[in-house]
MILUMSE-416610 format. One line per 3 residues: number of its first residue (from 0); for each residue z, x, y of N, C-alpha, C, O, CB. Coordinates in Angstrom, 3 decimals, padded with zeros to 6 digits. Each point is the difference from the previous one (the first is absolute). Glycine has a CB too. Example, Ala and Ser with C-alpha at 12.3 -4.5 7.8 and 13.67 -1.06 7.14 Angstrom:
! residues 2
0	007.800/013.190/-005.690/000.000/-000.890/001.190/000.000/000.900/001.200/000.665/001.036/-000.019/000.581/-002.928/-001.154; -001.966/001.542/002.223/000.060/000.820/001.190/000.730/-000.770/001.090/000.169/000.509/001.108/-002.314/000.675/-001.736
! end
This chain:
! residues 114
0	000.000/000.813/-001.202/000.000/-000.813/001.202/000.000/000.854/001.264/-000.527/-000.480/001.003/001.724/-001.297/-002.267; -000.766/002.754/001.305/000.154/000.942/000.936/-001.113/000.803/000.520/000.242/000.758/000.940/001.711/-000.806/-001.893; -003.278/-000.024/000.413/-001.086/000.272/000.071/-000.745/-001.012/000.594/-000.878/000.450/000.736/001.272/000.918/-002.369
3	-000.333/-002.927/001.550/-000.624/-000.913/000.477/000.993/-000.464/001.072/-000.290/-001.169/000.251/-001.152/000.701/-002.328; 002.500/000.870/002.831/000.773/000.152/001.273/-000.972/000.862/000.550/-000.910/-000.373/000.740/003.438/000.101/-001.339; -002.337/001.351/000.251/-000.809/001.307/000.632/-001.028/-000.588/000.610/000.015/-000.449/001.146/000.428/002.187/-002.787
6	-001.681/-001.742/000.605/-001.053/-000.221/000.681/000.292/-001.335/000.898/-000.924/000.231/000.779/-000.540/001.034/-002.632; 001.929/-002.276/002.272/000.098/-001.286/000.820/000.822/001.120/000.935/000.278/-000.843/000.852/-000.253/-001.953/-002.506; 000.375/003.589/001.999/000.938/000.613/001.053/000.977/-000.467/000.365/000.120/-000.040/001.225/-001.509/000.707/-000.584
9	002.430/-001.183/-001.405/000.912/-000.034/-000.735/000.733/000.888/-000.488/000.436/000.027/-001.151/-001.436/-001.359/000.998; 001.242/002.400/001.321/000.701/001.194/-000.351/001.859/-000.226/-000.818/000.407/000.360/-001.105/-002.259/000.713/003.551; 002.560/-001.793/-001.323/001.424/-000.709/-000.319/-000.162/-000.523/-001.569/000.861/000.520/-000.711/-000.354/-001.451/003.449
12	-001.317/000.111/-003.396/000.460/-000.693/-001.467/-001.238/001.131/-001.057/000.045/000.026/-001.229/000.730/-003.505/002.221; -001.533/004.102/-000.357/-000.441/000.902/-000.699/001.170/001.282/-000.610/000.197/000.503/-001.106/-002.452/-001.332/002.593; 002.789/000.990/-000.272/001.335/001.104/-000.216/001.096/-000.457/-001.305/000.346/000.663/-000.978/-000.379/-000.211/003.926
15	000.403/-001.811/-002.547/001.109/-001.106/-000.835/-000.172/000.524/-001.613/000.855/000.426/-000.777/-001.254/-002.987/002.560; -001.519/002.287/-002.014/000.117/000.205/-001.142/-000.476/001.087/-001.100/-000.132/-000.144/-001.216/000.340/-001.806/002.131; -000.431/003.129/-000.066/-000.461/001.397/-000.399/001.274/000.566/000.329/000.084/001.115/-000.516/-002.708/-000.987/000.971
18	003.799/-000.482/000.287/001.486/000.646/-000.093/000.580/-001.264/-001.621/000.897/000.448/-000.713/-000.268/000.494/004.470; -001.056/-001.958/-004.016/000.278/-000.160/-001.074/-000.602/000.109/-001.466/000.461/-000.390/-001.073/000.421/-000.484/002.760; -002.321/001.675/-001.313/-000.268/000.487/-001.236/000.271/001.829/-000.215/-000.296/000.538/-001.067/-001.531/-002.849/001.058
21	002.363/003.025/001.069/000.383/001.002/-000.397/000.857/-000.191/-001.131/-000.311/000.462/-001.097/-000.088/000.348/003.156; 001.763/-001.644/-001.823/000.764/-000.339/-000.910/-000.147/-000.250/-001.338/000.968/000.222/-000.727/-000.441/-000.703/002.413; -001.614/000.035/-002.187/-000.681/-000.570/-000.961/-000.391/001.129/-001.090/-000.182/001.142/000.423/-000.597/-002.992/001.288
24	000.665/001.632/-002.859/-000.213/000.886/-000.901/-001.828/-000.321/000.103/-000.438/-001.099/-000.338/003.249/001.124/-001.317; -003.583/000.909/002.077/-001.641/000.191/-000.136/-000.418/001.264/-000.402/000.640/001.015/000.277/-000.984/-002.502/001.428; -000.630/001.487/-002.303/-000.608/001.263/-000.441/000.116/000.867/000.904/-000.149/-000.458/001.132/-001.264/-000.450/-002.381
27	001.742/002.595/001.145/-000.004/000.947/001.013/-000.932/-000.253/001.269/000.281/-000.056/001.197/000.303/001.530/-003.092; -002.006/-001.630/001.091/-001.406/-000.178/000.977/-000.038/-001.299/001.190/-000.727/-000.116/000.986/-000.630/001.062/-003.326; 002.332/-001.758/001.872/000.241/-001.028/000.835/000.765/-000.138/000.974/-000.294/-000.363/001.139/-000.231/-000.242/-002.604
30	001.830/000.976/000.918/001.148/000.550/000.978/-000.621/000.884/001.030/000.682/000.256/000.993/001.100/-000.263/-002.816; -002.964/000.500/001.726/000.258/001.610/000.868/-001.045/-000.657/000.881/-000.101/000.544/001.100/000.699/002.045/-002.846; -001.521/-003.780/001.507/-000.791/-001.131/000.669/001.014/-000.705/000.859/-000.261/-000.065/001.201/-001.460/-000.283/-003.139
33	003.144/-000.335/001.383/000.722/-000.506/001.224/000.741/000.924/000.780/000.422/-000.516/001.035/-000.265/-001.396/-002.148; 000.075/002.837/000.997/000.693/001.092/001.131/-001.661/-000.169/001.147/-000.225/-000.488/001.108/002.335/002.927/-003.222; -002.729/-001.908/001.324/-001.254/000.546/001.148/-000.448/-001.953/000.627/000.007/-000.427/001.154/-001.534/003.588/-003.037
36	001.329/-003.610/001.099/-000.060/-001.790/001.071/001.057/000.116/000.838/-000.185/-000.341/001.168/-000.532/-001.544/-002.949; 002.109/002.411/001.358/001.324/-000.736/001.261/-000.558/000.836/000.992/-000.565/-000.506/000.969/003.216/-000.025/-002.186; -002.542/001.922/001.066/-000.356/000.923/000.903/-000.899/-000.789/001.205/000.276/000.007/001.200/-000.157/001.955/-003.191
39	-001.143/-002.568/001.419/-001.422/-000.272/000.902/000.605/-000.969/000.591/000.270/000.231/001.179/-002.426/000.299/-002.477; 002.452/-001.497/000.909/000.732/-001.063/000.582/001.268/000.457/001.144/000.279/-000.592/001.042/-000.953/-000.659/-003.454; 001.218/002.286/001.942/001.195/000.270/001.259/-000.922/000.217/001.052/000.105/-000.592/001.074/001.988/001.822/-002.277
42	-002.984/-000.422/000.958/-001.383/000.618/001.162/-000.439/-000.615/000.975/000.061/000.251/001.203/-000.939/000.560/-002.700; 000.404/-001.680/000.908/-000.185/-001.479/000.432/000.321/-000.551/000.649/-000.723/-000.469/000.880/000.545/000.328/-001.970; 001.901/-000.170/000.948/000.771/-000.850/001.012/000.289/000.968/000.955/000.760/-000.401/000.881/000.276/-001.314/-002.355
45	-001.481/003.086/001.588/000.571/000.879/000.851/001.473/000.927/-000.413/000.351/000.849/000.820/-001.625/-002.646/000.746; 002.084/001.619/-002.800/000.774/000.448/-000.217/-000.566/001.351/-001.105/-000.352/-000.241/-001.155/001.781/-002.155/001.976; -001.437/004.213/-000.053/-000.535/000.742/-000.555/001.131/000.896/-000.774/-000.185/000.799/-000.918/-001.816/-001.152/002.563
48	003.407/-000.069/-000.912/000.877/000.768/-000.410/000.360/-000.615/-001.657/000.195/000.803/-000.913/000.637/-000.181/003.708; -000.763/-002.623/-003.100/-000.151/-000.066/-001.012/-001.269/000.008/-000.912/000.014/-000.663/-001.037/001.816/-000.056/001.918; -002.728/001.318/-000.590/-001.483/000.555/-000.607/000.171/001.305/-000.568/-000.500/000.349/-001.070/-000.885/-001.493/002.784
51	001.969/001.726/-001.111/000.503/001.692/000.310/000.876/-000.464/-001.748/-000.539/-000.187/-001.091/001.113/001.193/004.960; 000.253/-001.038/-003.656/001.367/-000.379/-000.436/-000.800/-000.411/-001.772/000.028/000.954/-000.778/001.694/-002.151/003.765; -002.162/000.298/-003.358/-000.942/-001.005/-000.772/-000.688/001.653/-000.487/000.555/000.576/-000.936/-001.059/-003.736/002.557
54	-000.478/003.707/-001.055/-000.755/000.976/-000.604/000.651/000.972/-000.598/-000.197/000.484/-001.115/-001.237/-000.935/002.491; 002.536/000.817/-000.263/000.952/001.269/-001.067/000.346/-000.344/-001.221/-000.263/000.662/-001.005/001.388/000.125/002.726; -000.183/-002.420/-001.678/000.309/-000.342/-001.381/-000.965/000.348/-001.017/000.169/000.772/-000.943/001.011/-002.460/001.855
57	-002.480/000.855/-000.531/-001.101/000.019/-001.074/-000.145/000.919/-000.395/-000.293/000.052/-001.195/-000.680/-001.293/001.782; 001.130/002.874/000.426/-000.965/001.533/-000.354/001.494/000.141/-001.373/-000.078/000.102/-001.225/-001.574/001.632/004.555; 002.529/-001.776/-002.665/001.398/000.280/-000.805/000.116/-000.492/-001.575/000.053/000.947/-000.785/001.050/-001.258/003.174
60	-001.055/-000.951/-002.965/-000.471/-000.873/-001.171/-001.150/000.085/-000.337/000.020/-000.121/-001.225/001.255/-001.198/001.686; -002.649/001.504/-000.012/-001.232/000.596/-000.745/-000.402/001.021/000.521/-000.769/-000.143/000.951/000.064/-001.639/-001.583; 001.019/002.964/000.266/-000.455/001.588/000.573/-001.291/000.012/-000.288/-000.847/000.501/000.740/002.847/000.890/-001.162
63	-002.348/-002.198/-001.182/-000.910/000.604/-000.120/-001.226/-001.331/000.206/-000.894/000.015/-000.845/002.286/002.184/-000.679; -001.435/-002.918/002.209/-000.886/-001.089/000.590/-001.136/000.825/000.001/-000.074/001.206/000.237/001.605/-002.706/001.243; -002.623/000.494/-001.847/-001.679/000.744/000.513/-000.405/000.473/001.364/-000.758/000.902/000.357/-000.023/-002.421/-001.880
66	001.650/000.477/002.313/-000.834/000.322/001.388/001.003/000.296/001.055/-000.104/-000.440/001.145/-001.872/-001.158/-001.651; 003.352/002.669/-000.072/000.843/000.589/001.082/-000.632/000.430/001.029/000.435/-000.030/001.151/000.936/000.607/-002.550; -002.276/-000.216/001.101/-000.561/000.910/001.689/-000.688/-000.939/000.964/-000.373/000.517/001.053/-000.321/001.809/-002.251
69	000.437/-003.747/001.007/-000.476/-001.214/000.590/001.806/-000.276/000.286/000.366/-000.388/001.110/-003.312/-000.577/-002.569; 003.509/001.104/000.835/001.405/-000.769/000.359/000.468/000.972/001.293/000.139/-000.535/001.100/000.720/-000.438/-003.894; -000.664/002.146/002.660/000.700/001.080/000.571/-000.703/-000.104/001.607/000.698/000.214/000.991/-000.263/001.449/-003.542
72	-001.948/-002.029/002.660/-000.911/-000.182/000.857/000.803/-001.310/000.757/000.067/000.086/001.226/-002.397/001.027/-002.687; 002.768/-001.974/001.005/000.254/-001.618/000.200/001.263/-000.158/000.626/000.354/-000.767/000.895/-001.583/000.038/-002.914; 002.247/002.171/000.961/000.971/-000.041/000.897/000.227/000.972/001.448/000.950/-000.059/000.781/-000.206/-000.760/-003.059
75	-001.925/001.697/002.340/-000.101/000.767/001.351/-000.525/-000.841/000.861/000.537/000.240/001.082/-000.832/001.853/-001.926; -000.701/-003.216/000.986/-000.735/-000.707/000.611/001.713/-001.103/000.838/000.078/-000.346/001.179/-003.183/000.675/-003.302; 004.116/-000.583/001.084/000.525/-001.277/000.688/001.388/001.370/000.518/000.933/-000.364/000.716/-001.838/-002.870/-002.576
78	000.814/004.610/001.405/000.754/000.687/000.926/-000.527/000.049/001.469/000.688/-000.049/001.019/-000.009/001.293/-002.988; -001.710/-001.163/001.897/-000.385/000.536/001.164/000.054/-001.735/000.855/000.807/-000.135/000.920/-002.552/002.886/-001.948; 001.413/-003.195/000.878/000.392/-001.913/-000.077/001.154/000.229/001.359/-000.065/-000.105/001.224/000.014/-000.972/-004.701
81	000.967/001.398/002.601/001.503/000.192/-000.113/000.698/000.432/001.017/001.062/-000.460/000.421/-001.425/000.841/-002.353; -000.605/001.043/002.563/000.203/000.608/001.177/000.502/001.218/-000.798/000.606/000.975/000.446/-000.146/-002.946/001.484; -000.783/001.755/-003.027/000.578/001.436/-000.960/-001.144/001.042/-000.319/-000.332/000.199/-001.169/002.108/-001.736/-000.193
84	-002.329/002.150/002.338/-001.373/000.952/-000.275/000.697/001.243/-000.478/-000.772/000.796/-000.535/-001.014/-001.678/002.497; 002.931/001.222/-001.913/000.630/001.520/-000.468/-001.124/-000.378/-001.999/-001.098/000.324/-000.453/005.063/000.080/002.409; -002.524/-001.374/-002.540/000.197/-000.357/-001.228/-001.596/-000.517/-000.447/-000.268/-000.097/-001.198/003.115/-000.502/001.581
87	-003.757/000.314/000.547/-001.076/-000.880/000.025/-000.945/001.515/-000.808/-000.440/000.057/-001.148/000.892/-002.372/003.842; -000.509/003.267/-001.720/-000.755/001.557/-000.411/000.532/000.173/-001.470/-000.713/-000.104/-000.998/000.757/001.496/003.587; 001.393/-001.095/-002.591/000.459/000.356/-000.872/-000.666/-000.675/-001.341/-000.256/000.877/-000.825/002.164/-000.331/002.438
90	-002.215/-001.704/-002.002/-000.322/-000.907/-000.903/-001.659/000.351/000.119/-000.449/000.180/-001.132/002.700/-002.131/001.378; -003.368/002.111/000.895/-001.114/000.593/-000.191/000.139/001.748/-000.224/-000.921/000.809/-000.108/-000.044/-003.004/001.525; 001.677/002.314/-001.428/-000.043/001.504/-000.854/000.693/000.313/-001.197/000.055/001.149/-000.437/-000.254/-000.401/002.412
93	000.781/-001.817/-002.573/000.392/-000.160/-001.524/-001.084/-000.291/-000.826/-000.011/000.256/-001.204/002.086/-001.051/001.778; -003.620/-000.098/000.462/-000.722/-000.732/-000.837/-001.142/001.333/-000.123/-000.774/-000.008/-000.957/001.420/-002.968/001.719; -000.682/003.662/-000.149/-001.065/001.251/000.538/-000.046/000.850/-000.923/-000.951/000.379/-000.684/001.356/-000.391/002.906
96	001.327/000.479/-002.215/000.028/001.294/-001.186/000.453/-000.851/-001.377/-000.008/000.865/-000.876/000.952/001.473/002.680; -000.667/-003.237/-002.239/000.328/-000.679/-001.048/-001.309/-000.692/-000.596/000.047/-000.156/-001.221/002.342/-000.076/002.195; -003.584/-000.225/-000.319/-001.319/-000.606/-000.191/-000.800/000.275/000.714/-000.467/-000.833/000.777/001.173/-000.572/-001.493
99	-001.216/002.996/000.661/-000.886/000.535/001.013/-001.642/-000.471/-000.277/-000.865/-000.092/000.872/002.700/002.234/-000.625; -002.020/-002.441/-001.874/-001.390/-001.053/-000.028/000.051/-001.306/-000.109/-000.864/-000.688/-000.544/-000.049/002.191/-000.391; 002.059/-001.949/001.515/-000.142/-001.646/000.465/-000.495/-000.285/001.243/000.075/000.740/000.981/001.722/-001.205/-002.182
102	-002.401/-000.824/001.138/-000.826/-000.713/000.758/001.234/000.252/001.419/-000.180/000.167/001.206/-001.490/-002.189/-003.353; 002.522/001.973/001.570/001.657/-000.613/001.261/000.287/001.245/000.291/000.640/000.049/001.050/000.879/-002.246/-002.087; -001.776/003.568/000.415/-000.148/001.273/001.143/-000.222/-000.058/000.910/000.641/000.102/001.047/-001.098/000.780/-001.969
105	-001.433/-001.233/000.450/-000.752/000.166/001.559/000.747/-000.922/001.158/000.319/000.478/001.088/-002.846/-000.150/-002.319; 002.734/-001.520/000.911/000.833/-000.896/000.394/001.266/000.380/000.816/000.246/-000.384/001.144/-001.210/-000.604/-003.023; 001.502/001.564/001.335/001.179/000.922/000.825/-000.499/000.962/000.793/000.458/000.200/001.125/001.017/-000.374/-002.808
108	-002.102/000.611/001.360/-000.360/001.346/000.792/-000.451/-000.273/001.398/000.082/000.642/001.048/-000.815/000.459/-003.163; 000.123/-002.510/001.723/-000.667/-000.656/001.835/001.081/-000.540/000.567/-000.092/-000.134/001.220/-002.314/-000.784/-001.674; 003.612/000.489/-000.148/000.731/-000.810/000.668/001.001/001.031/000.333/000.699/-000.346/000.952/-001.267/-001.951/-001.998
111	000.874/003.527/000.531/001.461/000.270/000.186/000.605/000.607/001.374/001.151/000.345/000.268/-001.403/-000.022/-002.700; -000.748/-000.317/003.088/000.019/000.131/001.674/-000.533/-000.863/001.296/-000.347/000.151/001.172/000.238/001.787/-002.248; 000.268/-002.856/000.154/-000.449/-001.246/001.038/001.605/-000.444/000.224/000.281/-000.945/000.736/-003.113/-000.108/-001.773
! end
């Protein structure tokens, strides 16, 4: 349900129920789908510090997710949001030397001085 909030922009009951399927017993691959939905959704309503907050958990409980370096990107984007550009670099230069042939390098590399 928290997916069909989303898209209607429906950030508030989108949140309700992706903070109640964290709780929920789901396949790893799924769980690590509602961290990264709440995330977008905090984004959304403008709240980057709980976006921020949402991504660490996720990096923390799936280290080994497919697309950390899209996450790590997601959470520098709502640092910098944030007014947090120190921590914002810091997170595009985790993604640089940690995934130097990812797409989200180059990606960092343009952003981390803006």
């Amino acid at each position: 349900l928290g997916n069909c909030y989303y898209k209607k922009n429906d950030f508030d009951s989108a949140i309700k129920y992706y903070e109640d399927a964290k709780k929920k017993y789901l396949p790893e691959v799924l769980k690590a789908a509602v961290y990264s939905s709440l995330s977008s959704s905090y984004e959304e309503k403008g709240d980057y510090n709980k976006a921020v907050l949402n991504y660490e958990e996720m990096i923390k409980k799936f280290p080994d997710y497919h697309a950390k370096d899209e996450m790590l990107i997601n959470m520098a984007r709502n640092l910098k949001l944030a007014g947090k550009n120190d921590q914002a670099k810091e997170k595009y230069k985790e993604v640089i030397s940690k995934y130097p042939d990812s797409y989200w390098a180059s990606f960092a590399k343009e952003n981390i001085e803006r």
